[in-house]
N, C-alpha and C positions, 0 to 999 in steps of 0.2 A: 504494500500500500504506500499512498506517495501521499505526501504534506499537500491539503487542499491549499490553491493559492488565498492570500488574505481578499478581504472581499470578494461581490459576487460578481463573475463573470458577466460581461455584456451577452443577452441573447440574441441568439440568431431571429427569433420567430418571437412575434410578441406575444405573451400569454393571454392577457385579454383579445383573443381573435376572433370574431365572429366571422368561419367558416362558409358559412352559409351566404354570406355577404360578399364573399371574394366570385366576382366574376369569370369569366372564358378565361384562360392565358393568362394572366393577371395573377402576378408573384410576391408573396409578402416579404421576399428577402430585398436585398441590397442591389437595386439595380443594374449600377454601373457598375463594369471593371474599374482598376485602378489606371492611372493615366502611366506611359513609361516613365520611366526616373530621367530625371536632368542630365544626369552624364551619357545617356544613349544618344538624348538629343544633340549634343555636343558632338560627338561620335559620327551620328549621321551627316553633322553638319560639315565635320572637317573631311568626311569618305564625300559626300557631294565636291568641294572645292577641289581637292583631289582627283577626280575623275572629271570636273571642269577642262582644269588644266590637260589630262590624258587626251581629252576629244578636242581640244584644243586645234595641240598638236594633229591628230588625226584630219581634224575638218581643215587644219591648213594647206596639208599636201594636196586633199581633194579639193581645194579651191586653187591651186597652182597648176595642177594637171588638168583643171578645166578649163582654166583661163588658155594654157597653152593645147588645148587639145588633142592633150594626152590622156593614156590610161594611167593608174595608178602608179608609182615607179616605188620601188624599194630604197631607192636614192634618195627620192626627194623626202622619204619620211625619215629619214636618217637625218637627211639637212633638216626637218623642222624640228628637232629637238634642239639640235644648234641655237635656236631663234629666242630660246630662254634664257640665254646670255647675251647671246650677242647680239639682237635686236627684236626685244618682246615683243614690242608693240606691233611686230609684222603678223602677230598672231591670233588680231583680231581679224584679221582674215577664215580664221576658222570659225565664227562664231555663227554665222547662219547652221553650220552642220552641229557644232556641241550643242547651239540652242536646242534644233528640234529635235537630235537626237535625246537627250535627256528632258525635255519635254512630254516627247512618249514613253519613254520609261518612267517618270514619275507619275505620269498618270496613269498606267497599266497599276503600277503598286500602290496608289491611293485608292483605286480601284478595291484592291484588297481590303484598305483598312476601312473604309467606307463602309465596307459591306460585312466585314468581321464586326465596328462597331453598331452596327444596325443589328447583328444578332446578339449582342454582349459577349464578346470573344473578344478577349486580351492579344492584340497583338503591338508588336514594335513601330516603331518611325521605319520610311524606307530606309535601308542602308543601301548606297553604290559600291560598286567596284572597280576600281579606278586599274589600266591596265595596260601599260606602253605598248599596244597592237593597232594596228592598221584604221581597226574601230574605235581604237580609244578606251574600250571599255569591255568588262563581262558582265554588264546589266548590274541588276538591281535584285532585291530581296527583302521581305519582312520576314521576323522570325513571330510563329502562333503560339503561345504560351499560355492559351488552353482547350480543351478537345471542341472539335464540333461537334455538338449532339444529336442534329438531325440530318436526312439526306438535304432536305430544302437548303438549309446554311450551307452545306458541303456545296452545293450546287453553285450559289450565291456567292461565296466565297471562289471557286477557283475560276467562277468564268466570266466576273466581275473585270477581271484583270485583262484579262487578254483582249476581250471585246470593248473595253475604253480606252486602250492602247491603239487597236487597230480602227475606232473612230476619228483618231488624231493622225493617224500615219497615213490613210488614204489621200486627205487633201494634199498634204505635203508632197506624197508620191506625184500626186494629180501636177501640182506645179512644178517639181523634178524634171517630171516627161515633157511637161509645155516648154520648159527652157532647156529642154537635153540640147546637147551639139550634135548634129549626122555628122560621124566621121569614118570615112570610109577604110577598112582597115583593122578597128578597132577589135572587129572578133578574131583578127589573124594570132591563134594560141602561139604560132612562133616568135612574135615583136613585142611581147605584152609580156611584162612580170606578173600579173595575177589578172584573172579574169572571174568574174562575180557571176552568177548565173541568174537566173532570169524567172522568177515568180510569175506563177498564172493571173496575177493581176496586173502587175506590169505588165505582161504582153497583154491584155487586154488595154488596157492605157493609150499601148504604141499602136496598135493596131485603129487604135480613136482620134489619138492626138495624131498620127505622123503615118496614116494611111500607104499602105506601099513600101514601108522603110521595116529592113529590119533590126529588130530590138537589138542584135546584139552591135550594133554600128551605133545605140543611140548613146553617150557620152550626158549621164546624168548632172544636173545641178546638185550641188553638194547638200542643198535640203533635199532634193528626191534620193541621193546615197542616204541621208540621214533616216529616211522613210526606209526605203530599202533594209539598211541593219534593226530599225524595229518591225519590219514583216517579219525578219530571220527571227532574231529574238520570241515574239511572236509564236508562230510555229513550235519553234522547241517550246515551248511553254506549253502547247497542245498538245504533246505528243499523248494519245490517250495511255496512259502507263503509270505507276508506281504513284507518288505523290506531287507529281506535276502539275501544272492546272489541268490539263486536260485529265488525268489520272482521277481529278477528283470528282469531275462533270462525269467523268464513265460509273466511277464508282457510287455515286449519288442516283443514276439511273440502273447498276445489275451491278451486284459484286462481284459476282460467279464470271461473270463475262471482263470488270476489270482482271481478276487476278488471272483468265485466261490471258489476256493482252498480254499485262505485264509479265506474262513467261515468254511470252512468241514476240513480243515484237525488239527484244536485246536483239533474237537474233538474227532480225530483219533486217537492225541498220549497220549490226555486223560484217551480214551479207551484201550491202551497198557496198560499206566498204573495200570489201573484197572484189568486187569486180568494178572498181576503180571511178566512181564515183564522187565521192569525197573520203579523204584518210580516214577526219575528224571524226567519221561514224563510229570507229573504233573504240574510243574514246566516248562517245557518249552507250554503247554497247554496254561496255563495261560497267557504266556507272548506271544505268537502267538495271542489269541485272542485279549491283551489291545494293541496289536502292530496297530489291525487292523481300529482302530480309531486313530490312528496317519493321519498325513495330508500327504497324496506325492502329491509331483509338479506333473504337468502334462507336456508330454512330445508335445512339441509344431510342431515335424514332424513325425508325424506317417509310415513314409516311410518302407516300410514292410523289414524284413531282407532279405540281398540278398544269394544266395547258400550255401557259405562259413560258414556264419553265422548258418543259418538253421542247417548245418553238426553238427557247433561246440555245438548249441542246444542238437542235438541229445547223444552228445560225453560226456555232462555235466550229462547228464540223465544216461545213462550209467556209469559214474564216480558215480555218486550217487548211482548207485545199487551195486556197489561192495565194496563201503565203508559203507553203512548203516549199523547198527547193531537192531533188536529188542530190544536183550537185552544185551547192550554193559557191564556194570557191575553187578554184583549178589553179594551180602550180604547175605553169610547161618545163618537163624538164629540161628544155635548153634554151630559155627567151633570148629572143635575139641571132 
């Protein structure tokens, strides 16, 4: 037996309750979560400046290769790290691309908490991920630090994200394609250090905007590249699997059918990988399979999605296919 503490405890439930009186849904406990503590906000604040600066750099080279009506060069991103000594201020040239690009990622993951705090579910500030690459960045992330309990919230919670991301990245895309360059050349895998592949919404775009020309000649504005890396983003977020967003939209509509995916589909983009593709599948292989021995809570109301939802189901599968890429980057083995 253990020393009751002095005084009485605060109660959860207040004992004068009239039962009878509590309505539908309507919870006599403590509403809200707790807000995050001050030092995460700090945290998030200084991982956003951070990743500023990354996409910086990033959106500078692609406003250089656009101007000279180039493809992306491995050179010039080299030189625009240079520019943070030796002349910053050249580096406001990348701010159309850092803008939108972290634009759409902050709204994809307010997306999240929007919709975690509408069901009272404890999550984080976004944190970025700031990351000297071509993009600038590995996106963004909340961490949920408490279970969802029904499929509804599950539902609400992972597809919240993707689908207010990809309302923000069409327009931009839309304007990308209106100011691309046609330059003739551009898909030659031999003269090009990296070549980006081509989402089925983008060639929808190019087929609207630029009738007759094809997509891969078309030399994006560095907002519609900035659009471009949140379609990619985008997609892998869909992938219907483990605790993805999409993982959670599958798993909110048939379990049986997520935990199917999540064993078959590691080895699908394995197999991409393998017949040459993109490498990078490899690598997210992997990490779908060790994902899929992770623990998820169990959702403790299985209440089946009702219409709306069901739609928005449909709408996320759909966003998914027009942002997917096979093979979103290609490395020629011998440019030039």
């Amino acid at each position: 037996m253990s020393t009751p503490p002095p005084g009485d405890p605060p109660l959860s439930i207040p004992i004068k309750l009239d039962w009878r009186a509590v309505t539908l849904l309507e919870s006599p406990y403590a509403p809200a979560p707790p807000r995050p503590s001050l030092k995460s906000l700090y945290l998030a604040g200084i991982l956003f400046l951070l990743t500023l600066c990354t996409c910086l750099v990033a959106g500078t080279q692609f406003a250089v290769a656009y101007a000279q009506n180039q493809a992306v060069s491995l050179d010039e991103f080299l030189n625009a790290f240079k520019l943070f000594y030796q002349h910053p201020v050249s580096l406001a040239a990348g701010l159309p691309f850092a803008l939108t690009l972290l634009a759409i990622l902050l709204a994809h993951e307010l997306g999240h908490v929007f919709a975690c705090g509408h069901h009272r579910i404890r999550a984080s500030y976004p944190f970025f991920i700031p990351f000297p690459s071509l993009i600038g960045t590995f996106g963004a992330f909340i961490l949920i630090r408490s279970p969802i309990r029904t499929a509804r919230a599950l539902f609400d919670v992972g597809a919240s994200g993707p689908l207010v991301g990809f309302v923000l990245a069409v327009p931009a895309l839309a304007y990308g394609v209106l100011h691309a360059k046609i330059v003739p050349g551009l898909n030659n895998m031999q003269k090009v250090d990296l070549a980006f592949g081509t989402p089925l919404l983008l060639r929808l775009f190019a087929a609207t905007l630029h009738p007759g020309i094809s997509p891969g000649t078309l030399l994006l504005h560095p907002i519609g590249r900035a659009a471009w890396v949140g379609l990619f983003a985008t997609s892998l977020n869909l992938l219907p699997v483990a605790q993805l967003d999409g993982g959670h939209i599958l798993r909110s509509l048939s379990a049986p059918v997520h935990r199917f995916i999540s064993a078959l589909l590691p080895l699908v983009l394995v197999a991409l990988g393998f017949f040459g593709f993109w490498q990078g599948w490899y690598i997210w292989g992997v990490l779908l399979f060790g994902m899929r021995f992770l623990r998820i809570a169990p959702t403790y109301d299985p209440t089946p999605l009702d219409s709306p939802r069901r739609w928005g189901a449909f709408f996320a599968l759909l966003v998914f296919l027009l942002c997917f890429m096979p093979a979103p980057l290609y490395f020629p083995p011998n440019p030039h």
